[in-house]
RODREN-949828 format. One record per atom (N, C-alpha, C): residue number from 1; atom name; x, y, z. Coordinates in steps of 0.05 Angstrom, whole numbers, plus 5000, padded with zeros to 4 digits. Atoms other than C-alpha are relative to their C-alpha. Layout:
// RODREN-949828
    k   a    c1    c2    c3
  NUM  CA     X     Y     Z
...
END
This chain:
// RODREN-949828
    k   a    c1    c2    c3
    1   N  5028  5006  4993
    1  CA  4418  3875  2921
    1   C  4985  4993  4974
    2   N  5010  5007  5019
    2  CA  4379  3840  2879
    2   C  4976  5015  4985
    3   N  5011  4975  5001
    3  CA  4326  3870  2837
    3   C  4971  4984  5009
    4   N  5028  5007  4989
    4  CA  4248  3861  2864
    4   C  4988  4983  4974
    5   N  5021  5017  5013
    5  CA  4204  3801  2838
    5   C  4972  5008  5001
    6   N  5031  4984  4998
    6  CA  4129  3816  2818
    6   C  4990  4990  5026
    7   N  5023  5008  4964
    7  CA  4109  3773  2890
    7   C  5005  5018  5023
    8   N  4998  4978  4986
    8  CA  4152  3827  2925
    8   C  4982  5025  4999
    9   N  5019  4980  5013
    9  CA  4118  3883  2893
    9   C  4968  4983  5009
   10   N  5021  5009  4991
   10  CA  4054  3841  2913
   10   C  4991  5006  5029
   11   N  5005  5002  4965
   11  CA  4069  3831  2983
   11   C  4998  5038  5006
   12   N  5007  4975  4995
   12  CA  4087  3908  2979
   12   C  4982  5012  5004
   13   N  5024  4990  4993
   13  CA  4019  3927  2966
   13   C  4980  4993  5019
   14   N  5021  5009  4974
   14  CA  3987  3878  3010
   14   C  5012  5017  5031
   15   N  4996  4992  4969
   15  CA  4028  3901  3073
   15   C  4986  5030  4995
   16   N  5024  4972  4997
   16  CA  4000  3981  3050
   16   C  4982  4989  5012
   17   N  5022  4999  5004
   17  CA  3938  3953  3046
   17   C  4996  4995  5035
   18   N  5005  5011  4972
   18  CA  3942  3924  3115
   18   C  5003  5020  5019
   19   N  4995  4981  4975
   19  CA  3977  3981  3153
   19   C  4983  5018  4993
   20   N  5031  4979  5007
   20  CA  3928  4030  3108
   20   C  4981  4993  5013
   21   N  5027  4998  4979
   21  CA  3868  4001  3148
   21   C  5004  5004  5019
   22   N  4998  5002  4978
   22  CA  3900  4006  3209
   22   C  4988  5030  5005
   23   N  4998  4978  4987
   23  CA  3885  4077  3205
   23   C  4967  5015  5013
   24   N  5023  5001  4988
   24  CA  3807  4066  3215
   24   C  4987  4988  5024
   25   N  5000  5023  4973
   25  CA  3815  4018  3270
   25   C  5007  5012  5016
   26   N  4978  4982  4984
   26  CA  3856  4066  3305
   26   C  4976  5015  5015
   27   N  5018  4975  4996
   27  CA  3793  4121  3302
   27   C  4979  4969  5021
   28   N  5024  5010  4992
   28  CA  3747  4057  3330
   28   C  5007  4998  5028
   29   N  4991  5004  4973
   29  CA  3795  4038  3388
   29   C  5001  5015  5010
   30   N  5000  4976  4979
   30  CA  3800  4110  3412
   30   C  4967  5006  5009
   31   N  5009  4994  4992
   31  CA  3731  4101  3421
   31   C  5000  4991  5037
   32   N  4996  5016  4979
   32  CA  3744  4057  3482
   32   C  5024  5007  5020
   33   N  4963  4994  4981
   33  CA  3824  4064  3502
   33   C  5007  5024  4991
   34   N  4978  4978  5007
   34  CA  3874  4114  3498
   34   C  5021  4993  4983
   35   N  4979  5015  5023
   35  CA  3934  4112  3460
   35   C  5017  4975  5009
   36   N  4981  5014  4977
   36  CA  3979  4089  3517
   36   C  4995  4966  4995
   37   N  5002  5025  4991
   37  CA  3936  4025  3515
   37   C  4990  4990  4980
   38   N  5003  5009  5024
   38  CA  3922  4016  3440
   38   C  5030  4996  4996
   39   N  4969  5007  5007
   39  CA  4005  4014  3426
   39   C  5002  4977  5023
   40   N  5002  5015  4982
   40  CA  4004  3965  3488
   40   C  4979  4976  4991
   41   N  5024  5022  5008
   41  CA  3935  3925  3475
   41   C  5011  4992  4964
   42   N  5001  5015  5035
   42  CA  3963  3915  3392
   42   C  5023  4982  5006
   43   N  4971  5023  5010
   43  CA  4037  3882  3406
   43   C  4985  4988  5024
   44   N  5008  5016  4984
   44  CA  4003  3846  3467
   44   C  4979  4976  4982
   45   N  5018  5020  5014
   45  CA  3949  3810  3416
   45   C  5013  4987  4978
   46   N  4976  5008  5012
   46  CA  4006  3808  3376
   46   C  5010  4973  5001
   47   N  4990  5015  5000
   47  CA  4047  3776  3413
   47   C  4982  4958  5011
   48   N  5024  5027  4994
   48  CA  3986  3721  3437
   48   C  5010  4981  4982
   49   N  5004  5010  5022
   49  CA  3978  3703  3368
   49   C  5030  4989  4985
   50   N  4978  5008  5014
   50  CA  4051  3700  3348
   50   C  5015  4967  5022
   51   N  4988  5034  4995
   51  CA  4068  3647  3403
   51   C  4981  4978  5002
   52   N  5015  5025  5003
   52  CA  4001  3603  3395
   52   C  5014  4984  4970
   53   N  4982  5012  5025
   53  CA  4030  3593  3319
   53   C  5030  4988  5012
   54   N  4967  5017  5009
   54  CA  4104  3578  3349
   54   C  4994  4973  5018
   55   N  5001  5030  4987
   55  CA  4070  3522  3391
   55   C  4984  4975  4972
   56   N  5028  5010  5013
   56  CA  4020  3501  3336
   56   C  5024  4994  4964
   57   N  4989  5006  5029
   57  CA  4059  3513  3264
   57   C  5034  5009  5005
   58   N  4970  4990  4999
   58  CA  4128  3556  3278
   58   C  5022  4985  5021
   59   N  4979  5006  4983
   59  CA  4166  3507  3317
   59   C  5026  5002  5011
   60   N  4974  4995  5012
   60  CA  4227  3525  3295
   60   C  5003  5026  5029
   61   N  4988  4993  4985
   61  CA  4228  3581  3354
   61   C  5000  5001  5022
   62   N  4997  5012  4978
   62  CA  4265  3583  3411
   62   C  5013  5021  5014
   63   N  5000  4979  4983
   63  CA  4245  3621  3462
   63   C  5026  5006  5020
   64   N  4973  4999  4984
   64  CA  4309  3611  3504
   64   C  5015  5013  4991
   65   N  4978  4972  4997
   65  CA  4346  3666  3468
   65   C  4992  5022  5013
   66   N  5007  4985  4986
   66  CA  4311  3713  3503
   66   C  5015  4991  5031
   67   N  4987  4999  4979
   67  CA  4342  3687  3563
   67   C  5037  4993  5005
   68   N  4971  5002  5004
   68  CA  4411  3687  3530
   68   C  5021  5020  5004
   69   N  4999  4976  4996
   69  CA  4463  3731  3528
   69   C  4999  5020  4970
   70   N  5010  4987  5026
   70  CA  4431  3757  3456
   70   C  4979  5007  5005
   71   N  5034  4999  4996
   71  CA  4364  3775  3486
   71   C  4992  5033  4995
   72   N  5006  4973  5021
   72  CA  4385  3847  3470
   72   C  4993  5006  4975
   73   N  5000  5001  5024
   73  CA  4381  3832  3401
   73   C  4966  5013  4996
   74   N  5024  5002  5003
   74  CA  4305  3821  3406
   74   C  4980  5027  5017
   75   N  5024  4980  4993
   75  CA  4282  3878  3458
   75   C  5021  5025  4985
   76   N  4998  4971  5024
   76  CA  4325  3928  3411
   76   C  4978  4995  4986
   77   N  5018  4995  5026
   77  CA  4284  3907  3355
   77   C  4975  5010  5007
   78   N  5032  5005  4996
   78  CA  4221  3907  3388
   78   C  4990  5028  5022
   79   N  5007  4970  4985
   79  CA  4230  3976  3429
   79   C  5013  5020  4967
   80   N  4994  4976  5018
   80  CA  4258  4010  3361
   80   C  4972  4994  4973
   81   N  5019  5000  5028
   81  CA  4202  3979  3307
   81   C  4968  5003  5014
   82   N  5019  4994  4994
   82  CA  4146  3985  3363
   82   C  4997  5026  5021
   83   N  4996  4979  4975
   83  CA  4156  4018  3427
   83   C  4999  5032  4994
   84   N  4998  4974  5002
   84  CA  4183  4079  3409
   84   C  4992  5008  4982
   85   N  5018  4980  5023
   85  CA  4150  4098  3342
   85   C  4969  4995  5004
   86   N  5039  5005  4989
   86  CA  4071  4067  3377
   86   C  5009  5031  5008
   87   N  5004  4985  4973
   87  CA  4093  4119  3435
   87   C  5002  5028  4979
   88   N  4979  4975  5013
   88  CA  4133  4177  3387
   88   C  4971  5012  4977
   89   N  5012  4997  5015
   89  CA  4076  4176  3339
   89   C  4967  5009  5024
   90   N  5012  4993  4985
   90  CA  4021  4176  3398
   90   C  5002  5027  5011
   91   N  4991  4982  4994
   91  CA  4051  4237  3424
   91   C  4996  5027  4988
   92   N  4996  4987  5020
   92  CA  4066  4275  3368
   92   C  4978  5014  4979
   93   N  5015  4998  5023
   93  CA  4002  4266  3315
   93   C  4971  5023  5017
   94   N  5021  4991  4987
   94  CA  3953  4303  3364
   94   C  5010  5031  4993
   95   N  4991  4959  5004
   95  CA  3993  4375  3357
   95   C  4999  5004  4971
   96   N  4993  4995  5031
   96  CA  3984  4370  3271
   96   C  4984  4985  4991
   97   N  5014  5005  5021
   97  CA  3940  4362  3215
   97   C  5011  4975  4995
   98   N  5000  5023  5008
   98  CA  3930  4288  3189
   98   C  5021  5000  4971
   99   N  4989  5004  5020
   99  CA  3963  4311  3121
   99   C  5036  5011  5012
  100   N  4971  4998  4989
  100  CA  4028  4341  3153
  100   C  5007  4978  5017
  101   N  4994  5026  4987
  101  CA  4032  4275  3193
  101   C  5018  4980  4981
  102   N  4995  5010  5023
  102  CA  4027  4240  3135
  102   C  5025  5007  4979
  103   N  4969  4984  5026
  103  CA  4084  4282  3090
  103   C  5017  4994  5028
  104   N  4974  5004  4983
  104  CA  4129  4275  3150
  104   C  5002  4970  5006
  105   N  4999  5039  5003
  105  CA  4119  4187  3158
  105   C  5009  5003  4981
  106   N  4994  5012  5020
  106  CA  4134  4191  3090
  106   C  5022  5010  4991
  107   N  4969  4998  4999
  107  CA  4202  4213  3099
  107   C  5016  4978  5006
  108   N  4984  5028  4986
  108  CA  4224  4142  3120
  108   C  5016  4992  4974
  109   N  4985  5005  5018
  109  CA  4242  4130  3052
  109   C  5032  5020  4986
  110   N  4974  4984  4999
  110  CA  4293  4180  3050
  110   C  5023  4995  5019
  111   N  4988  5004  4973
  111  CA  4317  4166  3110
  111   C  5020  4973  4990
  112   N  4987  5027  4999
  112  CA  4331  4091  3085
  112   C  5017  5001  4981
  113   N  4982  4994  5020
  113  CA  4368  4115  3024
  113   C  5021  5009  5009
  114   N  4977  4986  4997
  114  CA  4418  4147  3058
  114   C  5018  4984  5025
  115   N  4988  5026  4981
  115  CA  4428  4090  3121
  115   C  5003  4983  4981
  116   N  4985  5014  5007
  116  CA  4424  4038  3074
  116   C  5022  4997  4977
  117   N  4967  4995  5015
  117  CA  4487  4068  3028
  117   C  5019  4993  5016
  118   N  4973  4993  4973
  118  CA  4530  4071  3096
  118   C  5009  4972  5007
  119   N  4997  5023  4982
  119  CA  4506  4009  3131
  119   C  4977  4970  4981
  120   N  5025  5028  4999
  120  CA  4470  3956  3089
  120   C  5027  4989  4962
  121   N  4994  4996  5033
  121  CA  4496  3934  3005
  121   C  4979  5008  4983
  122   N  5023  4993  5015
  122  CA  4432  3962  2980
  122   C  5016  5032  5001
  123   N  4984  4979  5007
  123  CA  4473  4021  2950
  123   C  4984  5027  4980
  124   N  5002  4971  5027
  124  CA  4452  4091  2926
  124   C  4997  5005  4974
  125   N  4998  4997  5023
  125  CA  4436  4109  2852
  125   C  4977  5031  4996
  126   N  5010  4988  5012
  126  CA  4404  4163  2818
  126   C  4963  4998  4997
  127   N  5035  5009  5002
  127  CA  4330  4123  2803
  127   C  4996  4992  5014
  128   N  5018  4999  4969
  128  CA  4323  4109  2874
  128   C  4991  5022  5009
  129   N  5016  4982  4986
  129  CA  4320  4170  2893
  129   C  4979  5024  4981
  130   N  5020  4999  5017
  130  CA  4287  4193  2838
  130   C  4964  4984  5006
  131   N  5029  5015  4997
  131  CA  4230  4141  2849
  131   C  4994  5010  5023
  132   N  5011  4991  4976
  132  CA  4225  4162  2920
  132   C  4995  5026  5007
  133   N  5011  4964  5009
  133  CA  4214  4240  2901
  133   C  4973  4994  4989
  134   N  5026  5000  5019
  134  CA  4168  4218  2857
  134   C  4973  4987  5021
  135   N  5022  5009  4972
  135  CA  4129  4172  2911
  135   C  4992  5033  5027
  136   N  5011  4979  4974
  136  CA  4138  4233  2963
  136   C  4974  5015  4987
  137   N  5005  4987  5000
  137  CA  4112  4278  2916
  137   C  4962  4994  4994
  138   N  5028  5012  5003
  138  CA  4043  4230  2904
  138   C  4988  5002  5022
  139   N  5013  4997  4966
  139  CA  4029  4236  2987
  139   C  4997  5025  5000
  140   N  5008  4964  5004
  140  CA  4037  4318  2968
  140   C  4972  5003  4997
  141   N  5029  5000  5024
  141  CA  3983  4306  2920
  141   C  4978  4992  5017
  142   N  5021  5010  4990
  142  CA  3941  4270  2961
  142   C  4985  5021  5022
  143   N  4998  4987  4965
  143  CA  3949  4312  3028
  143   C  4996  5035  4993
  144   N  4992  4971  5002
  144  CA  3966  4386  2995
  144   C  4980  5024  5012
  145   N  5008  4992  4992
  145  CA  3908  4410  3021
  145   C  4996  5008  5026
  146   N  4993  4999  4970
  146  CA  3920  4391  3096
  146   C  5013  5001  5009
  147   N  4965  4999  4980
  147  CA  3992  4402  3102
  147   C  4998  5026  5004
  148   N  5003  4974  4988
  148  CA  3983  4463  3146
  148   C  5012  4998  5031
  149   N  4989  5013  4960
  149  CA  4016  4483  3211
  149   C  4974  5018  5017
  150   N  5032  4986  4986
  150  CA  3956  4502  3261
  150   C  5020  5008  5018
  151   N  4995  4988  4986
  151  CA  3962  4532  3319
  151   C  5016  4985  5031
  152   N  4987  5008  4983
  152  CA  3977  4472  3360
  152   C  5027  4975  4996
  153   N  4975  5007  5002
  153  CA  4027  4453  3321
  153   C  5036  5008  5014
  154   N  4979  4995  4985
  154  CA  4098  4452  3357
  154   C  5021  4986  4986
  155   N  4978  5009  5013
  155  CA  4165  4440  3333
  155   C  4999  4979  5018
  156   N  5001  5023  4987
  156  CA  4163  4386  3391
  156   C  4983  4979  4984
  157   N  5020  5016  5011
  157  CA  4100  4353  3356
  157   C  5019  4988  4970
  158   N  4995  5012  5021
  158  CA  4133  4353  3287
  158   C  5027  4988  5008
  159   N  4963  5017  4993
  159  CA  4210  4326  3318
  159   C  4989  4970  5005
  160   N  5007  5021  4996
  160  CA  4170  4272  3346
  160   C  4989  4984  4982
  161   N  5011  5023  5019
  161  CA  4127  4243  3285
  161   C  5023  5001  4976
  162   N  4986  5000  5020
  162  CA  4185  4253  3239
  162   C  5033  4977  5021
  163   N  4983  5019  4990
  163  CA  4232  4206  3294
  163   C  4987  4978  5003
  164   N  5014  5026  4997
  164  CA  4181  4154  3299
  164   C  4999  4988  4968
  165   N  4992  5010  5030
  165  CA  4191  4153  3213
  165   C  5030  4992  5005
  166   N  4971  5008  5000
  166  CA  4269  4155  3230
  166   C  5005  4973  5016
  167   N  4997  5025  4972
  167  CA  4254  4094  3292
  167   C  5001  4980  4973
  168   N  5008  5014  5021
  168  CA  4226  4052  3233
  168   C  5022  4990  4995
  169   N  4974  5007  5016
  169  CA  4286  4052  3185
  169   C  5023  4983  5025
  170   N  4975  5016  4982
  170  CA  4327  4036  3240
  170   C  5003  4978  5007
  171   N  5009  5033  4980
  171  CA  4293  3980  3269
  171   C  5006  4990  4977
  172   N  4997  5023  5018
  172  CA  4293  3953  3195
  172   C  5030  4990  4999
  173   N  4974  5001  5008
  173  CA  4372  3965  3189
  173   C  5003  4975  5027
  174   N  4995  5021  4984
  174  CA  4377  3923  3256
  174   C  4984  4972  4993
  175   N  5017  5021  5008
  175  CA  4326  3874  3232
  175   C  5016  4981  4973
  176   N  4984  5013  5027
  176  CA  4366  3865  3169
  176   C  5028  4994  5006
  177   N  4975  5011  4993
  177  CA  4436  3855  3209
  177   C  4994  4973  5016
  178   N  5006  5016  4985
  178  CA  4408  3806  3243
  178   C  4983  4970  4986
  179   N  5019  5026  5020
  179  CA  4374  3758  3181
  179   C  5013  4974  5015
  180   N  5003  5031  5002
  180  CA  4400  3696  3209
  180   C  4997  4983  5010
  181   N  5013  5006  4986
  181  CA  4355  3689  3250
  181   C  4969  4995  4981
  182   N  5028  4999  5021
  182  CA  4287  3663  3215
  182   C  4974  5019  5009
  183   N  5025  4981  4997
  183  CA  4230  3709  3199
  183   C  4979  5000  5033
  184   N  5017  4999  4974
  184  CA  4188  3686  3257
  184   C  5011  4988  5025
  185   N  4986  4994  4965
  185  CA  4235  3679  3315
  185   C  4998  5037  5007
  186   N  5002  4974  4999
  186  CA  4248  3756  3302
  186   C  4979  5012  5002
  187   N  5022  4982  4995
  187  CA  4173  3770  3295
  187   C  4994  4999  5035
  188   N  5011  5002  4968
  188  CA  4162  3730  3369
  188   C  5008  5010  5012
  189   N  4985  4980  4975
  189  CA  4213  3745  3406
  189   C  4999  5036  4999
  190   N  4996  4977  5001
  190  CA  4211  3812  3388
  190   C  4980  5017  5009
  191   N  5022  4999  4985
  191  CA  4141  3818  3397
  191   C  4992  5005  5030
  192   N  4996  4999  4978
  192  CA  4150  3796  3460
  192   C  5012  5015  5014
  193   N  4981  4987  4985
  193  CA  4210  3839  3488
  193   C  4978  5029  4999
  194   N  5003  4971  4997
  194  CA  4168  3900  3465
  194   C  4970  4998  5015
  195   N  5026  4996  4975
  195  CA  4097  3878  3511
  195   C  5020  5003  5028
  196   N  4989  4999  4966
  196  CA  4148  3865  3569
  196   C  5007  5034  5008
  197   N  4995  4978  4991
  197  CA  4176  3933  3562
  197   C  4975  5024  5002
  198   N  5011  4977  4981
  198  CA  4112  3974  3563
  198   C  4973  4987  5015
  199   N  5014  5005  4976
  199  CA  4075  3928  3611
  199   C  4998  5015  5022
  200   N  5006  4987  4971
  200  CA  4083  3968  3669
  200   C  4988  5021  4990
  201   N  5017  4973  5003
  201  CA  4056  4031  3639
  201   C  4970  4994  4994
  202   N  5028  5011  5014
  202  CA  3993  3990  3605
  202   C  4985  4989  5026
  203   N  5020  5006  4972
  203  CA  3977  3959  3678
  203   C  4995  5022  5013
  204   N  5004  4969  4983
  204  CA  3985  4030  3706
  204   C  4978  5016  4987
  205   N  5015  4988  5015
  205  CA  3938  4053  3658
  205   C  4973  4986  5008
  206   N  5020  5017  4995
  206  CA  3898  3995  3671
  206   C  4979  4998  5027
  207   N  5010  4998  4979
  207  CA  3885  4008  3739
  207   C  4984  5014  5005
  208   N  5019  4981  4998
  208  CA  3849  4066  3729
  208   C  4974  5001  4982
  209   N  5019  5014  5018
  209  CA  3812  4034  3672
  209   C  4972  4994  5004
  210   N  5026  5014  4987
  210  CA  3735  4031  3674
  210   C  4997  4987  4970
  211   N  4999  5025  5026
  211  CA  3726  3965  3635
  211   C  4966  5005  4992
  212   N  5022  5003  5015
  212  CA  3652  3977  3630
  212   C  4995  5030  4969
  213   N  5009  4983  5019
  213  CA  3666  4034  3580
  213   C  5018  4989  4978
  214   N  4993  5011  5022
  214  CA  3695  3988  3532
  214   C  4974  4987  4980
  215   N  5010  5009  5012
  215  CA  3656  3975  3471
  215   C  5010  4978  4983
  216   N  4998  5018  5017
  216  CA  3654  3913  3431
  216   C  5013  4995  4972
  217   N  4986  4997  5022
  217  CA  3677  3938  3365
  217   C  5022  5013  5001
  218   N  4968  4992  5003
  218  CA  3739  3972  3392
  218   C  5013  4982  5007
  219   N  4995  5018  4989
  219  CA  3749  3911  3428
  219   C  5017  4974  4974
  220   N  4986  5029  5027
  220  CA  3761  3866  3350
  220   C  5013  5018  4987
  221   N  4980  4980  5012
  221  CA  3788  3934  3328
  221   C  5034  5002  5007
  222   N  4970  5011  4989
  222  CA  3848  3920  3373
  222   C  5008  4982  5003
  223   N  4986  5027  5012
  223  CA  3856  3856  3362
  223   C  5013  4987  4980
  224   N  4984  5002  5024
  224  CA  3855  3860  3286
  224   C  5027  5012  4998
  225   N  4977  4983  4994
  225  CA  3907  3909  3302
  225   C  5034  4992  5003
  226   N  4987  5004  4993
  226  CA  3945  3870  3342
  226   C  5010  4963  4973
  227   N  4997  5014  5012
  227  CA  3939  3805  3295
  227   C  5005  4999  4982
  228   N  4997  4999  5018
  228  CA  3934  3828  3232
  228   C  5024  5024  4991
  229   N  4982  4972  4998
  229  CA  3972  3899  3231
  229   C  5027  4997  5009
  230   N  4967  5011  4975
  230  CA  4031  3877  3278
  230   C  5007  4975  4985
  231   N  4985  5024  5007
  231  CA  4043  3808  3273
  231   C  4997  4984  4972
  232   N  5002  5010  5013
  232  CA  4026  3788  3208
  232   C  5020  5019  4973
  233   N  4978  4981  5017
  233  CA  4050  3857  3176
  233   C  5029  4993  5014
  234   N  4967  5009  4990
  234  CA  4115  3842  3214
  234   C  5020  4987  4987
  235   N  4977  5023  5016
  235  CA  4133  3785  3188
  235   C  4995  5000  4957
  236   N  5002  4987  5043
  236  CA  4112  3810  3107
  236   C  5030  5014  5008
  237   N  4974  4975  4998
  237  CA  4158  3877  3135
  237   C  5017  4979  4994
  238   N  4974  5017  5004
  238  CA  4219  3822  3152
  238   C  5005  4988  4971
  239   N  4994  5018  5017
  239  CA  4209  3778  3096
  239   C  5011  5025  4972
  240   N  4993  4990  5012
  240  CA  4212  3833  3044
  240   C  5021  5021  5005
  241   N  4978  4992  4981
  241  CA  4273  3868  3085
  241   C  5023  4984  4994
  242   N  4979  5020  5008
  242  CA  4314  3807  3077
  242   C  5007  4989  4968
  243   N  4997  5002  5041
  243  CA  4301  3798  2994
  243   C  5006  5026  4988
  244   N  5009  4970  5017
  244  CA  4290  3870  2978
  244   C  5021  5014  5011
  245   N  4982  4974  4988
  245  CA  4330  3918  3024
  245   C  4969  5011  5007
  246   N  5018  4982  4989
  246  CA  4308  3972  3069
  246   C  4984  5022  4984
  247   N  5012  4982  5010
  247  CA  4304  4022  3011
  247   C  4967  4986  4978
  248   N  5017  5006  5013
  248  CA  4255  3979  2971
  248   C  4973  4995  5022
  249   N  5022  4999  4986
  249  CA  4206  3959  3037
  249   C  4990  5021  5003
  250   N  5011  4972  4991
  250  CA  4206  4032  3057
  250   C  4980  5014  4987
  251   N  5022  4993  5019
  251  CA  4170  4049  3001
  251   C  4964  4996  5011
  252   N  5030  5001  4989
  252  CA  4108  4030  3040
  252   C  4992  5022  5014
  253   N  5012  4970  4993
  253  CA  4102  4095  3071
  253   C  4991  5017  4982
  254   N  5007  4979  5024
  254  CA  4088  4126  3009
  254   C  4968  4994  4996
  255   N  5022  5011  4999
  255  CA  4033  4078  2999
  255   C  4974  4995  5016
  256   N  5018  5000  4970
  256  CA  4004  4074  3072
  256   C  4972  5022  4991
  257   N  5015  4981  4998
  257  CA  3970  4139  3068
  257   C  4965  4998  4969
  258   N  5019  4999  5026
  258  CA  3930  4127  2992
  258   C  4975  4976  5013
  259   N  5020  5025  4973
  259  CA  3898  4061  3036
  259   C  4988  5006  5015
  260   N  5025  4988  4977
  260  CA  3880  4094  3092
  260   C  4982  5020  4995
  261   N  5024  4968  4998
  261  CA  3838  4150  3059
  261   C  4985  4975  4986
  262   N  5013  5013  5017
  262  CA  3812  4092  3011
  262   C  4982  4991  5027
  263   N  5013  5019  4974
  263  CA  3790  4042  3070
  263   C  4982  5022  5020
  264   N  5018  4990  4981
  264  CA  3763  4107  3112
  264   C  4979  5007  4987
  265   N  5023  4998  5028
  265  CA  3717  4122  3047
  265   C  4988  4976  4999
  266   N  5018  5028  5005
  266  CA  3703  4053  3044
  266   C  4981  4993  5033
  267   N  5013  5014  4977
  267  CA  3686  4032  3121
  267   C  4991  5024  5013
  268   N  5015  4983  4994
  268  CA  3669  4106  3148
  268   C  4988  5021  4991
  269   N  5013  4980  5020
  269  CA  3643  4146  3092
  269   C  5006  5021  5001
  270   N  4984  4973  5001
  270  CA  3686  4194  3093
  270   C  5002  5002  4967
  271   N  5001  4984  5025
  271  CA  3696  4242  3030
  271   C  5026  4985  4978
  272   N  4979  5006  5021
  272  CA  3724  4207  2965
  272   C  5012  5022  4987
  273   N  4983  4978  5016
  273  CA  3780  4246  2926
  273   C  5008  4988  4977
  274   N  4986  5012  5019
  274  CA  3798  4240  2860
  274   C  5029  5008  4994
  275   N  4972  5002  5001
  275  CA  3868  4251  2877
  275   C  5008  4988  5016
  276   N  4997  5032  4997
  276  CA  3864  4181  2909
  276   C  5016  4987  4977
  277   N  4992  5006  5026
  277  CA  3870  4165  2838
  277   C  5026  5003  4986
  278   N  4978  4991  5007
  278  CA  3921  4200  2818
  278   C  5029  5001  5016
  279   N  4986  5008  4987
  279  CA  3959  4190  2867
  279   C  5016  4972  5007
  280   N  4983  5023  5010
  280  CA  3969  4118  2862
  280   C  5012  4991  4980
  281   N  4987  5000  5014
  281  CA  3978  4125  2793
  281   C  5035  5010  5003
  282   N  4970  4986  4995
  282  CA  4042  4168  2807
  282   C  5022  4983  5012
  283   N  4982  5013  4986
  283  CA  4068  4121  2864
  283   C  5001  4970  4980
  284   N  4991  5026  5018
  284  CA  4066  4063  2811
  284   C  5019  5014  4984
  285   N  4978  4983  5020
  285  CA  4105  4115  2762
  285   C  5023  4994  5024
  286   N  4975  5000  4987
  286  CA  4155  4121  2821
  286   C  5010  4973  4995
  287   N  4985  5029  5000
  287  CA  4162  4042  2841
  287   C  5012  4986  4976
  288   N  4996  5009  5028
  288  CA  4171  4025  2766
  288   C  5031  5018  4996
  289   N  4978  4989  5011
  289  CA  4232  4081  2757
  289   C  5017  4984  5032
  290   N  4986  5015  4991
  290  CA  4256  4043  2826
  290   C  5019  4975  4995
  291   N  4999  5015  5013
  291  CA  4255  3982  2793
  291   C  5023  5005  4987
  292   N  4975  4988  5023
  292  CA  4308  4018  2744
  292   C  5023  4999  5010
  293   N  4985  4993  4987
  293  CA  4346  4038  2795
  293   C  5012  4969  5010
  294   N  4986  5020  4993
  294  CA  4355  3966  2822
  294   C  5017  4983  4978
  295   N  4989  5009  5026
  295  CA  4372  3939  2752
  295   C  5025  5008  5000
  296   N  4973  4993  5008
  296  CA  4430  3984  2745
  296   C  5023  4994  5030
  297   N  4976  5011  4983
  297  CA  4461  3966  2813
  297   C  5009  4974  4994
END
């Protein structure tokens, strides 16, 4: 595997930065929906947006594998990188503190160190996992105060948000056996396979739906969601997946969390920390001894 270029490392931070706001958008859309129909309403605006581009700029895909006999390809990906970690994470984050959430998502990078030794050529070393101790231990820093188990915490709650970090890696490992297919067939189709599969639950939801208690700003809150968050982070995820490896994208869980407290300080005035600070310093200390790590493979 090759070693990361500074535009990787760029894109890196931008996709944080992107899934980091998602986590204020999240608080706006629950003023309106539920979860059921925020994981539903994001890959649905998603997928809008991903096939007006394949009529408009992405010509290149073609939707007829979906009706091939490879069409599994696309609703794996798209029930293991959405479906089941929207739903697993929905589930799960309600029984536990926001900072134990957080320290358990940011186990994905562990996770990817050790699948992709087995199953990928992005091979094991010493300053990978080094760098990714060092990253965990910057989300400590951030969180140490809220990683607590309450009362309605449940070993069910934490199995679930710590398999929706394990869904992740996985989806990437299939996402990355699967490169040769171009970036944005895999974002559409995939997109796609994962509205078809939880359409029926999202109209069932829908039915009982009173549309007049939708407000307006949760209304562009799940859109950006579905546009910017989903399909745009998607196809960053893939692209640096297929240059980088799983263990170098994964690293965005480390970073997720420093974003989303920034952006909820920034857009809901919530309480700055100055172990924001310090905390990103650290996770740049990690990615930099990464860096090392890829050198010597």
């Amino acid at each position: 595997m090759k070693t990361p270029a500074l535009k990787s490392y760029i894109l890196l931070f931008v996709l944080s930065a992107i899934w980091g706001s998602a986590f204020f958008n999240y608080k706006i859309v629950l003023y309106s929906f539920d979860y059921l129909l925020l994981a539903g309403g994001r890959i649905f605006f998603a997928t809008i947006f991903l096939c007006l581009l394949s009529v408009t700029i992405f010509r290149s895909i073609n939707f007829k594998i979906l009706f091939s006999k490879k069409f599994y390809i696309f609703f794996t990906i798209g029930f293991t990188n959405y479906v089941l970690p929207f739903s697993l994470i929905a589930f799960g984050i309600n029984g536990m503190s926001s900072g134990l959430a957080a320290l358990l998502m940011s186990a994905g990078p562990f996770y990817a160190i050790i699948l992709s030794h087995f199953f990928t050529n992005d091979k094991f070393n010493k300053y990978k996992l080094l760098g990714t101790i060092i990253g965990f231990i910057s989300v400590f820093i951030l969180f140490y105060d809220q990683v607590y188990i309450s009362q309605t915490t449940t070993i069910k709650s934490v199995l679930f948000v710590m398999s929706a970090s394990l869904s992740y890696v996985i989806g990437g490992l299939i996402i990355k056996k699967h490169q040769s297919y171009n970036n944005e067939t895999i974002a559409a189709l995939s997109m796609l396979s994962g509205t078809l599969i939880l359409l029926p639950v999202c109209l069932f939801q829908l039915y009982f739906f009173d549309i007049q208690k939708i407000q307006l700003s949760s209304l562009i809150s799940l859109i950006y969601l579905g546009v910017v968050s989903t399909a745009i982070a998607f196809m960053i995820r893939a692209k640096l997946i297929f240059e980088n490896g799983l263990i170098f994208m994964s690293q965005v869980s480390l970073l997720i969390p420093i974003f989303g407290l920034y952006f909820s300080w920034l857009f809901l005035s919530e309480e700055f920390s100055f172990n924001m600070l310090i905390s990103l310093f650290i996770i740049i200390s990690g990615l930099w001894v990464l860096q090392i790590g890829y050198k010597k493979n």
